[in-house]
C-alpha atoms as an extended CHARMM CRD file, in Angstrom:
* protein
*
       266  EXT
         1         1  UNK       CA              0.0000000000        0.0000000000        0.0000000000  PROA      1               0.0000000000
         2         2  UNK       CA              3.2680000000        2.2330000000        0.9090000000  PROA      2               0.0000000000
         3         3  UNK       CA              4.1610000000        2.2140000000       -3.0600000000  PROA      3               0.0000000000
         4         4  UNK       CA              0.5940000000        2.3750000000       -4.4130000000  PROA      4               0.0000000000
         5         5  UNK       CA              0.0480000000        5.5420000000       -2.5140000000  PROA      5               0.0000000000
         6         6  UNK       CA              4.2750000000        7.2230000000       -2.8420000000  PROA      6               0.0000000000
         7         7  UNK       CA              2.8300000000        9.4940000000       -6.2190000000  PROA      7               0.0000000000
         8         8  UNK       CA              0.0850000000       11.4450000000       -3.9710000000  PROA      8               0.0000000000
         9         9  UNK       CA              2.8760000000       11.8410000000       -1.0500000000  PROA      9               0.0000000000
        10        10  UNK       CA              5.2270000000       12.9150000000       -3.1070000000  PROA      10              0.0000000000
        11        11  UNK       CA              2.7480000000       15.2750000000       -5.0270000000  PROA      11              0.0000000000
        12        12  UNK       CA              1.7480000000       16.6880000000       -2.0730000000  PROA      12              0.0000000000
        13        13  UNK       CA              5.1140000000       17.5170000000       -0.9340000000  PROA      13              0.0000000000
        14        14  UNK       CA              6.5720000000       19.0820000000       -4.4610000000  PROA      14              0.0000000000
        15        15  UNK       CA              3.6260000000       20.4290000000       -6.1490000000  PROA      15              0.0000000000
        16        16  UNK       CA              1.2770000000       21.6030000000       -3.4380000000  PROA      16              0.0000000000
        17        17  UNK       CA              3.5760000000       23.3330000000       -0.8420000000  PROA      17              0.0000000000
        18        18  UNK       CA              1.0930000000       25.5290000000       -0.6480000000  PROA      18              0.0000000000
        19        19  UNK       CA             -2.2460000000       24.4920000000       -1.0480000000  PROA      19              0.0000000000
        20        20  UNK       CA             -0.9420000000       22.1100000000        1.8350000000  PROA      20              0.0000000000
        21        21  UNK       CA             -0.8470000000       24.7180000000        4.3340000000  PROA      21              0.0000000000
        22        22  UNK       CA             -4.5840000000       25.4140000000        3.7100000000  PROA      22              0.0000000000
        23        23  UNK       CA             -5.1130000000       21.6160000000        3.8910000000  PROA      23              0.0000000000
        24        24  UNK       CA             -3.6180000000       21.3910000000        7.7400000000  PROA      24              0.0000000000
        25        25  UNK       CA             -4.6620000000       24.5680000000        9.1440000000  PROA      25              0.0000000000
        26        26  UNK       CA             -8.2540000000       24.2660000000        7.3570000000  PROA      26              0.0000000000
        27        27  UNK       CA             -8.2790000000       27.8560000000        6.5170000000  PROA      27              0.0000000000
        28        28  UNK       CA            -11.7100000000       29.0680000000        4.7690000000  PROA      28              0.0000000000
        29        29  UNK       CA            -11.8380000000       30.1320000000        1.0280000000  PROA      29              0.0000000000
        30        30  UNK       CA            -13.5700000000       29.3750000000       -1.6610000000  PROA      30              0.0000000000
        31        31  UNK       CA            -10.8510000000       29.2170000000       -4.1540000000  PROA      31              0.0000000000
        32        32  UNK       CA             -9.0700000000       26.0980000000       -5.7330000000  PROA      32              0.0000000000
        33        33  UNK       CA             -6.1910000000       26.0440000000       -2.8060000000  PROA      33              0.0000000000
        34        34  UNK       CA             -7.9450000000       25.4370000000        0.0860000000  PROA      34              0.0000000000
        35        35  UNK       CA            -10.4300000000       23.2400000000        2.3650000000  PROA      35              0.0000000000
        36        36  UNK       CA            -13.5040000000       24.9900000000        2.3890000000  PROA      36              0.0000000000
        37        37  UNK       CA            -15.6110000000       24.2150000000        4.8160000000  PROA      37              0.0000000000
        38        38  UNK       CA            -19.8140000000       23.8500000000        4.2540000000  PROA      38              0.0000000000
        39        39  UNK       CA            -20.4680000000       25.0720000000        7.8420000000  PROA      39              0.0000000000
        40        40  UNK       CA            -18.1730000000       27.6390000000        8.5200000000  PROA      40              0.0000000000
        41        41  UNK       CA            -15.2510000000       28.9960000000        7.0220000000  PROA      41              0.0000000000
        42        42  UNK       CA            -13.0330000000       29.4310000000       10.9970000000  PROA      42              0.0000000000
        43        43  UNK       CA             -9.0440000000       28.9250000000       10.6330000000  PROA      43              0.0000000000
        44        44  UNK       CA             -7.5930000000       26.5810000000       13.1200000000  PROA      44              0.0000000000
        45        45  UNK       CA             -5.8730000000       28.1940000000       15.6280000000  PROA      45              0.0000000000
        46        46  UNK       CA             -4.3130000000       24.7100000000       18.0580000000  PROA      46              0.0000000000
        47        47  UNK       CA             -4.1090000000       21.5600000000       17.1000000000  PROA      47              0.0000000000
        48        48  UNK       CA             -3.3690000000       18.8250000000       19.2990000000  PROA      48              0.0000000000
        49        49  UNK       CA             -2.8340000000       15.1090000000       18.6850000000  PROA      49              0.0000000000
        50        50  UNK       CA             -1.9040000000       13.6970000000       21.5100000000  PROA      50              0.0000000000
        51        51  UNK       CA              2.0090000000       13.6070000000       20.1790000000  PROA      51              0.0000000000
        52        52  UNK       CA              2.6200000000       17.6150000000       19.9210000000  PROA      52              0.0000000000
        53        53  UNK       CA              0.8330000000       20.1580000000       20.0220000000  PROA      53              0.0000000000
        54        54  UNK       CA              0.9350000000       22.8520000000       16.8070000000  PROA      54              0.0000000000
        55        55  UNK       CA             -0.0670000000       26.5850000000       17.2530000000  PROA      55              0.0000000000
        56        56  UNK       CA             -0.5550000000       28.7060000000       13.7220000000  PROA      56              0.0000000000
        57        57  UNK       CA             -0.4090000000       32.3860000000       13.1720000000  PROA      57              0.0000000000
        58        58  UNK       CA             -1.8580000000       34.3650000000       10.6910000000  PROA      58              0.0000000000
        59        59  UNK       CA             -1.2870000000       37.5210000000        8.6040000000  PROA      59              0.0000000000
        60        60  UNK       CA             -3.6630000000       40.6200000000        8.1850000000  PROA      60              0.0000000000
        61        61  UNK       CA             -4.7720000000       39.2130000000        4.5650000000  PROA      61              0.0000000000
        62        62  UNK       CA             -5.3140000000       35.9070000000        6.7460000000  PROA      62              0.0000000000
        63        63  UNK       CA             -2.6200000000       33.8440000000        5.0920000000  PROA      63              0.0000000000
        64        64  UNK       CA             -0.6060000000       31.3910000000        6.9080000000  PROA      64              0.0000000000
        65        65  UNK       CA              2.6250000000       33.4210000000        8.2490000000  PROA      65              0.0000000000
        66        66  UNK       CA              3.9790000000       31.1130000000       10.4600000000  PROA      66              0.0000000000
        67        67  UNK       CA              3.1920000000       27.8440000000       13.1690000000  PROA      67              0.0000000000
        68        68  UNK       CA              5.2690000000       26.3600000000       16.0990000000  PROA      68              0.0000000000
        69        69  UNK       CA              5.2710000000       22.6740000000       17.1560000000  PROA      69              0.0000000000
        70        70  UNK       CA              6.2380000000       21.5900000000       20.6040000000  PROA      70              0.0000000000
        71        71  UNK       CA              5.9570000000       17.7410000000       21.3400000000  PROA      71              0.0000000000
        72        72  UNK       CA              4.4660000000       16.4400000000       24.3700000000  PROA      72              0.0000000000
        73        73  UNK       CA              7.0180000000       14.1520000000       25.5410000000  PROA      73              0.0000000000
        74        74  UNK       CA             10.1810000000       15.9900000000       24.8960000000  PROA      74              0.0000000000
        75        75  UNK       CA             11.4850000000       19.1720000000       24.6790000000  PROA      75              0.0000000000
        76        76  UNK       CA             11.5160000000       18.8640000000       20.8330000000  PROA      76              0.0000000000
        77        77  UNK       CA             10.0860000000       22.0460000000       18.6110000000  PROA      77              0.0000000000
        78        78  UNK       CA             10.0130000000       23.1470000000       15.7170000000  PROA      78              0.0000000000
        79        79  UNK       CA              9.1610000000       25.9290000000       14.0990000000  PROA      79              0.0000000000
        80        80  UNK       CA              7.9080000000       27.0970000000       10.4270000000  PROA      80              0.0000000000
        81        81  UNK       CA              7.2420000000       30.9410000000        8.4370000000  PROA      81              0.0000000000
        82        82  UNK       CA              6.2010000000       32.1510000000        5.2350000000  PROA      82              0.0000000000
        83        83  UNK       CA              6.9140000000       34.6220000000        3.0970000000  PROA      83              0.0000000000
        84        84  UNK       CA              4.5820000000       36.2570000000        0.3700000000  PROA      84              0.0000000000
        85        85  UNK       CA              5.2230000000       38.4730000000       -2.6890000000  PROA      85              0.0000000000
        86        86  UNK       CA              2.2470000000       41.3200000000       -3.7740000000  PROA      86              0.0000000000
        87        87  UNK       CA              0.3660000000       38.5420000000       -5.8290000000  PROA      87              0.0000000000
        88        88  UNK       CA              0.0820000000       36.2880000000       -2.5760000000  PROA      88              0.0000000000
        89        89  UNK       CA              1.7890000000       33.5780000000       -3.7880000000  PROA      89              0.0000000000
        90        90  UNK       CA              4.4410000000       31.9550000000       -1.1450000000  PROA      90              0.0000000000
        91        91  UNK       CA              7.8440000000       32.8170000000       -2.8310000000  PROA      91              0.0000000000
        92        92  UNK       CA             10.0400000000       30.9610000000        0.7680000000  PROA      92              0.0000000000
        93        93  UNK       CA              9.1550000000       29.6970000000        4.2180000000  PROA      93              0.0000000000
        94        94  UNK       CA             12.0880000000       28.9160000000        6.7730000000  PROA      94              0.0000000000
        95        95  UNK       CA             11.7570000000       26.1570000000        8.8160000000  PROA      95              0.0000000000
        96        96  UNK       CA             13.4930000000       25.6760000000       12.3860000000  PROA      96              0.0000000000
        97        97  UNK       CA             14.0820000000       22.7400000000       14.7950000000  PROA      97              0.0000000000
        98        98  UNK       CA             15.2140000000       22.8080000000       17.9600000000  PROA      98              0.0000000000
        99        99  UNK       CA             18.4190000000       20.5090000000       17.4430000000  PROA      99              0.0000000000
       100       100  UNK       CA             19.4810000000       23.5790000000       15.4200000000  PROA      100             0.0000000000
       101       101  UNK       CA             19.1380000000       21.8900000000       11.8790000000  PROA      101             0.0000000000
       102       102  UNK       CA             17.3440000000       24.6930000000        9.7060000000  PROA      102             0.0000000000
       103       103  UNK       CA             15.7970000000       24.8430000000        6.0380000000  PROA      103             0.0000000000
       104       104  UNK       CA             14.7700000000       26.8530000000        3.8080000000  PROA      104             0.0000000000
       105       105  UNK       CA             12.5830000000       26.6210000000        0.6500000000  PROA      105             0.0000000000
       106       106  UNK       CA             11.8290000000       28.8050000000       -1.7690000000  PROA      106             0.0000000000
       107       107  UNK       CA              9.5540000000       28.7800000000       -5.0030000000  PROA      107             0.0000000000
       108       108  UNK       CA              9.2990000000       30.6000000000       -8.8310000000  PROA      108             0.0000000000
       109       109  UNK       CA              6.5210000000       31.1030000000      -10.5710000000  PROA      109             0.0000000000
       110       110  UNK       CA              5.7030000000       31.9970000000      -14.3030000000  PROA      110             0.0000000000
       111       111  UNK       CA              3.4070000000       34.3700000000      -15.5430000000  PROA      111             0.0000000000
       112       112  UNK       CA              0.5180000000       32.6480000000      -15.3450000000  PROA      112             0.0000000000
       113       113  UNK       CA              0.7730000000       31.3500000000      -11.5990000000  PROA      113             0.0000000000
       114       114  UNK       CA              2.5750000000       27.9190000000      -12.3630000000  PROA      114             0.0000000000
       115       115  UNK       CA              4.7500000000       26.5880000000       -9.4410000000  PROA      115             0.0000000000
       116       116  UNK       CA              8.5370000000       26.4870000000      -12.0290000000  PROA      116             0.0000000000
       117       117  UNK       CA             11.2180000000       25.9820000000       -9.6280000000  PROA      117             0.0000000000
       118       118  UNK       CA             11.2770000000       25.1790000000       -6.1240000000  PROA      118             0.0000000000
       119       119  UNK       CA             14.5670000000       25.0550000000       -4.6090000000  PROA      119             0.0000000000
       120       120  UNK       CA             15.3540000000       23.6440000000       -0.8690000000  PROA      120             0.0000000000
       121       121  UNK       CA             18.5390000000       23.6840000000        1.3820000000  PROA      121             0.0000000000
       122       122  UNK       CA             19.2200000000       21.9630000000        5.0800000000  PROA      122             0.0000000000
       123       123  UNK       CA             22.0490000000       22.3220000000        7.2090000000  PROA      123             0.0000000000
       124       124  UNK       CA             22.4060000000       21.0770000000       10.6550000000  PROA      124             0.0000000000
       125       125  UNK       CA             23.5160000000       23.4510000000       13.7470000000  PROA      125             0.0000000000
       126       126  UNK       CA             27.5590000000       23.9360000000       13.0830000000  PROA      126             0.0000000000
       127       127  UNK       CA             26.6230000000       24.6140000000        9.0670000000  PROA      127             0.0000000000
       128       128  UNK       CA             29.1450000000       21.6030000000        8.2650000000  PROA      128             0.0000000000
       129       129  UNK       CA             26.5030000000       19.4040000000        6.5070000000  PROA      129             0.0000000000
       130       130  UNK       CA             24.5090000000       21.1240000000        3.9700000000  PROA      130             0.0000000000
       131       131  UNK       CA             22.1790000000       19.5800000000        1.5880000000  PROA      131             0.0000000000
       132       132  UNK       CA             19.9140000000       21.2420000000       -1.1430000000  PROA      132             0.0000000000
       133       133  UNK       CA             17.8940000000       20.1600000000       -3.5720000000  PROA      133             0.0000000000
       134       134  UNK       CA             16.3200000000       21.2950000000       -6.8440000000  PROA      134             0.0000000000
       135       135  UNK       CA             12.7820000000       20.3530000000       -8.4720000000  PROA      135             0.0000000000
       136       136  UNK       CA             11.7880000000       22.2050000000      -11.9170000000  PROA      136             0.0000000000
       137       137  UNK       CA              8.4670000000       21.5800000000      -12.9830000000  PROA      137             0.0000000000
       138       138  UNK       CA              6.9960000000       22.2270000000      -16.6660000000  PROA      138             0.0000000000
       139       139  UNK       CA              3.6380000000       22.0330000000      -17.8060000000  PROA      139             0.0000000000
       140       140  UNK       CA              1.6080000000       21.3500000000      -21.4130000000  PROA      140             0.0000000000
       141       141  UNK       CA             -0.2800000000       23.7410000000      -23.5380000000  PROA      141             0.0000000000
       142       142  UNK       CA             -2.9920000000       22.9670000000      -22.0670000000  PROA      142             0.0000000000
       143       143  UNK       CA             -1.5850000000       24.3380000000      -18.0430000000  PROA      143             0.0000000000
       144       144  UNK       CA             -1.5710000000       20.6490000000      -16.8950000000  PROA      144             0.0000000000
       145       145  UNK       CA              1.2470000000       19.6520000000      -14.9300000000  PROA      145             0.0000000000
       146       146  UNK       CA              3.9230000000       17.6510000000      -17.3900000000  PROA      146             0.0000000000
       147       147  UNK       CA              6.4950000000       16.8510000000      -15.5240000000  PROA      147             0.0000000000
       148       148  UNK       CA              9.1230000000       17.4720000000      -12.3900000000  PROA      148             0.0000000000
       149       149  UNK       CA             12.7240000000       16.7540000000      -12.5320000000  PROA      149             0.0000000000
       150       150  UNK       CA             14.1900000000       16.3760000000       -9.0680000000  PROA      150             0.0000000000
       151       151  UNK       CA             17.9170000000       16.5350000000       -8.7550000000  PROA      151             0.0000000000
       152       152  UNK       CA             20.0500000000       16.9750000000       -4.7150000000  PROA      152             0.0000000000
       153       153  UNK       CA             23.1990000000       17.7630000000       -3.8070000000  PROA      153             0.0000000000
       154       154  UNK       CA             25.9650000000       16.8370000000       -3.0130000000  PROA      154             0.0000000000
       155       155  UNK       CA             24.8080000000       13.0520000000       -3.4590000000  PROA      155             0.0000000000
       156       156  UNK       CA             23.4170000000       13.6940000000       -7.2000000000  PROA      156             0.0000000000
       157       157  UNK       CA             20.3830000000       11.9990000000       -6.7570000000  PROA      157             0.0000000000
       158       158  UNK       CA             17.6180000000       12.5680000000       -9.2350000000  PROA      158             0.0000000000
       159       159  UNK       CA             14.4850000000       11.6100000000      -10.7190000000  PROA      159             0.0000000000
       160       160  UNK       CA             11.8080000000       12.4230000000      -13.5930000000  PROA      160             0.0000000000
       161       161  UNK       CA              8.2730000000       12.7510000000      -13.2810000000  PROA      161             0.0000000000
       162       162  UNK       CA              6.0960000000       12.5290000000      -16.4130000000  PROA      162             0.0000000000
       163       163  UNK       CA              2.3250000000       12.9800000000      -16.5890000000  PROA      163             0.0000000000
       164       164  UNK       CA             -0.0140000000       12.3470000000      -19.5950000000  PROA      164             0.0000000000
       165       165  UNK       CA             -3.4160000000       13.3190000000      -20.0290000000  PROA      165             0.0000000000
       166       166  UNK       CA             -5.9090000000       12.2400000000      -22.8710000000  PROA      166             0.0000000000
       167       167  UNK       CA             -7.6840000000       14.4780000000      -25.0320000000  PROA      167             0.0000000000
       168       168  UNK       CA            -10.4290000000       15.4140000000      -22.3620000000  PROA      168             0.0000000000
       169       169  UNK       CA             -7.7490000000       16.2880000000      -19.7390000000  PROA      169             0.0000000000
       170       170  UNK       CA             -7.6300000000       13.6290000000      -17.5990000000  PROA      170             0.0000000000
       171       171  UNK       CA             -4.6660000000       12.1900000000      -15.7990000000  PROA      171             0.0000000000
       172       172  UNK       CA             -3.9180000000        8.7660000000      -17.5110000000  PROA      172             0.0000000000
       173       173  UNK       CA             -0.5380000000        7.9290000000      -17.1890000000  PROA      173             0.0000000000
       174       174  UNK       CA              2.3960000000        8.8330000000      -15.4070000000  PROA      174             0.0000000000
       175       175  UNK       CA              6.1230000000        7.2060000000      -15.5080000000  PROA      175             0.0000000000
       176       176  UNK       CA              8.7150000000        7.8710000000      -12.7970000000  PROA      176             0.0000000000
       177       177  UNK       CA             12.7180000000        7.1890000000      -13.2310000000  PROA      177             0.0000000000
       178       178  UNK       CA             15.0500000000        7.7320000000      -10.2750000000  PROA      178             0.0000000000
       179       179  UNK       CA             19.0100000000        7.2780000000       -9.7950000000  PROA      179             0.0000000000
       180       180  UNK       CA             18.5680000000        4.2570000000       -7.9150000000  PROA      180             0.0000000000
       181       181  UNK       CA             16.4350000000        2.7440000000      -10.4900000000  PROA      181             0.0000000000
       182       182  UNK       CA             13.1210000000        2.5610000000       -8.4910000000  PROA      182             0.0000000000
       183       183  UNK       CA             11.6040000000        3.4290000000      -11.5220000000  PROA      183             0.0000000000
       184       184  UNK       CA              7.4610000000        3.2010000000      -12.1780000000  PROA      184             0.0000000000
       185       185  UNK       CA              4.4030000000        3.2580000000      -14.3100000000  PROA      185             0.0000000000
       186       186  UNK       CA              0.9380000000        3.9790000000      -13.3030000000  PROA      186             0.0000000000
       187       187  UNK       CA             -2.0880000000        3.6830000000      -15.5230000000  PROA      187             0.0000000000
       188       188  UNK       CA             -5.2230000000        5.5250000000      -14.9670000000  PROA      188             0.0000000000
       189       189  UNK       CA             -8.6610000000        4.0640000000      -16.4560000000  PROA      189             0.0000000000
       190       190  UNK       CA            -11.9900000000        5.7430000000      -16.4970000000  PROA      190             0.0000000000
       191       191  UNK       CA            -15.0990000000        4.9160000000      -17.5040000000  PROA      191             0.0000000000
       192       192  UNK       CA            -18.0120000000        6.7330000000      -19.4170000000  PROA      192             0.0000000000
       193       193  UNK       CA            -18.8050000000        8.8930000000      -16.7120000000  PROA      193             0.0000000000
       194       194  UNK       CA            -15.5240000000        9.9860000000      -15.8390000000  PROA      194             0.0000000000
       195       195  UNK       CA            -15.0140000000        7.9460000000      -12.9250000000  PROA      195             0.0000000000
       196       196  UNK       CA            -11.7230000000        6.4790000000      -12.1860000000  PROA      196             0.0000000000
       197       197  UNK       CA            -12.5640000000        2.8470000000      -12.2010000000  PROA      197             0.0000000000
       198       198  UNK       CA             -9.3580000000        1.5920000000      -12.6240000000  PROA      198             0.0000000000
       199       199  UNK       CA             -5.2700000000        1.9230000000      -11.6650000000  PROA      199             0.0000000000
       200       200  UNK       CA             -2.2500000000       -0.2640000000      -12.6850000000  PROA      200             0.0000000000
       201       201  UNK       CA              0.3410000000        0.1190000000      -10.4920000000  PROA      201             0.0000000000
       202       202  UNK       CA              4.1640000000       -1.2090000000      -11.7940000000  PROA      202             0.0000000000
       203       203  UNK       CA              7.2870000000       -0.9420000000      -10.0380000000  PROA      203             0.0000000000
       204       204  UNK       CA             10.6970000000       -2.1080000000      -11.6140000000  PROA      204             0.0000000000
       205       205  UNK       CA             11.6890000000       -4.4230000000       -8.6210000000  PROA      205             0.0000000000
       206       206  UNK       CA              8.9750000000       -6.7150000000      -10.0350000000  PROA      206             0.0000000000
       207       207  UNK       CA              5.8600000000       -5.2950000000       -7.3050000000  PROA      207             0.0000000000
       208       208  UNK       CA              2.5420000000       -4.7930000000       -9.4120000000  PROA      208             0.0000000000
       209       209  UNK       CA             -0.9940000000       -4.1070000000       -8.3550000000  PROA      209             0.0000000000
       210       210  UNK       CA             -3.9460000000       -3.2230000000       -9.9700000000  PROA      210             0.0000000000
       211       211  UNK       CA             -6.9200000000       -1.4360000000       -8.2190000000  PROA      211             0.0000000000
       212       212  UNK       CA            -10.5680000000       -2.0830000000       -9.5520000000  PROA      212             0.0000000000
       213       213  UNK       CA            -13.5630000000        0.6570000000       -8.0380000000  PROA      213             0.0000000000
       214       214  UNK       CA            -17.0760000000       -0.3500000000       -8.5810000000  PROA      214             0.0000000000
       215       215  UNK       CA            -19.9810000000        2.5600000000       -8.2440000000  PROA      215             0.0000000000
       216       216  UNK       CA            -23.5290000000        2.4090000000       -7.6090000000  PROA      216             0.0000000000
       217       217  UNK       CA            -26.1430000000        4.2630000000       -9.9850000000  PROA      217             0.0000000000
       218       218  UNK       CA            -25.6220000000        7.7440000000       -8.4580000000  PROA      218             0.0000000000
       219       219  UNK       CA            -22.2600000000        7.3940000000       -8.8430000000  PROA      219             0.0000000000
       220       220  UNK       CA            -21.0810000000        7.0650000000       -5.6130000000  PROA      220             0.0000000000
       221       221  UNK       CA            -17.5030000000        4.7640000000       -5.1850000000  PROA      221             0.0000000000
       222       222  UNK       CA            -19.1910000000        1.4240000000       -3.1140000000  PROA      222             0.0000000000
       223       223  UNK       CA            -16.5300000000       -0.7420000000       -3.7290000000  PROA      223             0.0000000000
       224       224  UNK       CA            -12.2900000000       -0.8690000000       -4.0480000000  PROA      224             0.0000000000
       225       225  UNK       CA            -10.2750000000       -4.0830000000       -5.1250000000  PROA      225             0.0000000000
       226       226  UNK       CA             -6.8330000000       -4.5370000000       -4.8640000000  PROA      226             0.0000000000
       227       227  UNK       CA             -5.2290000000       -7.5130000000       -6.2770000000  PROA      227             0.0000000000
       228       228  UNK       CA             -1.1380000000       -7.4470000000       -5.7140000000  PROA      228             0.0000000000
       229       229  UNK       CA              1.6550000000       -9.8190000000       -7.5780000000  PROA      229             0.0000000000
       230       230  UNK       CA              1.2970000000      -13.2410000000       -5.7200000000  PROA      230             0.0000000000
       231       231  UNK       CA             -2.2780000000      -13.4680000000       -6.5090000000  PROA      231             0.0000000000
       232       232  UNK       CA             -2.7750000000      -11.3380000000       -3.0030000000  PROA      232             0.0000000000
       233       233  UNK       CA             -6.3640000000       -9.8240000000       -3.1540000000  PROA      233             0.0000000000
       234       234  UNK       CA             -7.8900000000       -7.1570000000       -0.5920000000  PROA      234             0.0000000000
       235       235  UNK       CA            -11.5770000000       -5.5440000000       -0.7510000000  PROA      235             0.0000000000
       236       236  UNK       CA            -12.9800000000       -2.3520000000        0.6590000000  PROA      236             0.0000000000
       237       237  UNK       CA            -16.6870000000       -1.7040000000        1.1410000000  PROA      237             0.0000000000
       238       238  UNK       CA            -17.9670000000        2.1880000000        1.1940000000  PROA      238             0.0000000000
       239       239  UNK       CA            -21.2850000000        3.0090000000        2.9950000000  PROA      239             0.0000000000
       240       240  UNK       CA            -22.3180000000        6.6750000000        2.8910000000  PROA      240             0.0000000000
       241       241  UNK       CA            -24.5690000000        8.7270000000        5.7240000000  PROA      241             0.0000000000
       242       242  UNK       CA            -26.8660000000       11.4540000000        4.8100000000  PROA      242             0.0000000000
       243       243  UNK       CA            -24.5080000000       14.8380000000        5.9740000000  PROA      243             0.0000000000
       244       244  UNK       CA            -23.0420000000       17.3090000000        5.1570000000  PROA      244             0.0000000000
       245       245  UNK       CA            -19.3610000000       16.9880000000        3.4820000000  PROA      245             0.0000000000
       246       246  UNK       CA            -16.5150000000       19.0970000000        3.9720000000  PROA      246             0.0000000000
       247       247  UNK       CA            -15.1850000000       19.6140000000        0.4920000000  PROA      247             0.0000000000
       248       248  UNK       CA            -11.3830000000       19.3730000000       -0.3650000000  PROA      248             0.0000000000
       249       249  UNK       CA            -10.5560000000       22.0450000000       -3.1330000000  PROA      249             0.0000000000
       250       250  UNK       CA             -7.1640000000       21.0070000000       -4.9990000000  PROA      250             0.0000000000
       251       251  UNK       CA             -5.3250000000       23.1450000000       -7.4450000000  PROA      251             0.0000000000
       252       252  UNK       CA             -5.6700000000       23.1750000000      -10.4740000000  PROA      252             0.0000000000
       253       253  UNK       CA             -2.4600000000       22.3150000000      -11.5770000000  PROA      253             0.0000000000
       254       254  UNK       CA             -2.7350000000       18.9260000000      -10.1960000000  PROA      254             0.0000000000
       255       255  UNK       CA             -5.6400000000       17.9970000000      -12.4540000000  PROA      255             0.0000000000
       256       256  UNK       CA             -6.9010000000       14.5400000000      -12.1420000000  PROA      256             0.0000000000
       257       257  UNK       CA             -3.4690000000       12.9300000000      -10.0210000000  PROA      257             0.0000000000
       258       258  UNK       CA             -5.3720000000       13.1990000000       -7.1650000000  PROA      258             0.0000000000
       259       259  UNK       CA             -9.0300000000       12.8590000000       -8.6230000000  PROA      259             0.0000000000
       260       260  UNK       CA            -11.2370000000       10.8730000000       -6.7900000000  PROA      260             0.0000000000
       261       261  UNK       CA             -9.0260000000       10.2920000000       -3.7530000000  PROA      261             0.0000000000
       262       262  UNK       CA            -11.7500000000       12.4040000000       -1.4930000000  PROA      262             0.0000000000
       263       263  UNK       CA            -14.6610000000       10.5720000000       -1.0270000000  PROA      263             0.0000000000
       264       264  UNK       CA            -16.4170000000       14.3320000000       -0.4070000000  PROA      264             0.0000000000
       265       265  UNK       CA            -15.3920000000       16.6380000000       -3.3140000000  PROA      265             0.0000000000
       266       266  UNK       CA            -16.6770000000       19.1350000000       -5.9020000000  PROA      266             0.0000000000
């Protein structure tokens, strides 16, 4: 499940720096980066798992401009801030722990908005091991999100990312290659209604799955099938309630790679 689920993680951490702020902290708008919430549209203030405890601060626009992280059984912390230009689009955030390791990101953008370049450096408390690494993302005529070459320093590590789309702009393929030859291929079925119905999953150390999702007449996802090299099969049953959702809004630059993964969505 680890590897049939490492392209959304990853994703998530590359493509959506931002949009994952609003998808912790919860924080209300309507537009395409953020979790906008049916009943009320109140930024989280605390949150507390039982592990830390995370406190987030706001700007006077109400973006995200920094949170701290103390854990509960140590005297770990950590602590995170954000920087904006004039078109409110995060250009670096700088990012603090309390062994004295520190990094810092920071982000490009084109004209239109797209994400370009994100570039991100560590170094630990004496400044005598410093790692960075580069990810340069490119996208179709269409805006879709192509692909994302990853490269870091000083080890040279790298990998490509490449997305395809078919001619009604859905996600349908996408092929990964990385310097330690972990490389993949996903395939993305759907069916006349535009539901994903059905994923192929193959690594190159000889792990394949393929995922099967049955839905009812409304078009709701009742069923999920997973059936693993080895003949290994596993089944997941989806009952609904009558309430409200809270709906997840994703940008738009992701497309379908994440479609149908909320159960709740727009």
């Amino acid at each position: 499940m680890k590897k049939i689920f490492s392209l959304t993680l990853n994703l998530l951490k590359w493509v959506v720096t931002i949009s994952a702020i609003c998808l912790i902290t919860a924080c209300g708008s309507s537009d395409d980066s953020s979790v906008n919430n049916t009943n009320s549209s109140y930024r989280v203030k605390t949150i507390d798992d039982g592990n830390g405890v995370w406190n987030y601060n706001y700007d006077e626009d109400g973006k995200l401009s920094s949170w701290t992280w103390k854990s509960e059984s140590d005297s770990s912390t950590s602590a995170r801030y954000y920087d904006y230009n004039n078109l409110n689009q995060q250009v670096s955030s700088r990012w603090y722990y309390s062994s004295g390791d520190a990094s810092t990101y920071t982000y490009t953008y084109d004209n239109t908005g797209n994400l370009i370049q994100q570039n991100y450096q560590r170094s630990n408390s004496s400044a005598t091991n410093k790692s960075s690494e580069t990810s340069i993302y490119s996208y179709n005529a269409l805006n879709q999100l192509a692909s994302i070459s990853w490269v870091r320093t000083p080890s040279s590590n790298y990998s490509t990312h490449t997305f395809v789309y078919d001619t009604q702009g859905k996600f349908t393929a996408y092929y990964g290659e990385r310097s330690n030859n972990e490389n993949s291929t996903d395939l993305f079925t759907y069916d006349s209604n535009g539901n994903y119905y059905q994923g192929i999953f193959i690594r190159s150390d000889g792990y394949a799955s393929t995922i099967n999702y049955t839905f009812d007449t409304s078009g709701k996802r009742i069923k999920r099938t997973q059936k693993d090299t080895g003949g290994k099969t596993y089944t997941r049953n989806y009952k609904y309630e009558a309430k409200p959702c809270t709906y997840f809004h994703i940008p738009k630059t992701l497309g379908y790679l994440l479609h149908n993964n909320f159960l709740c969505r727009k």
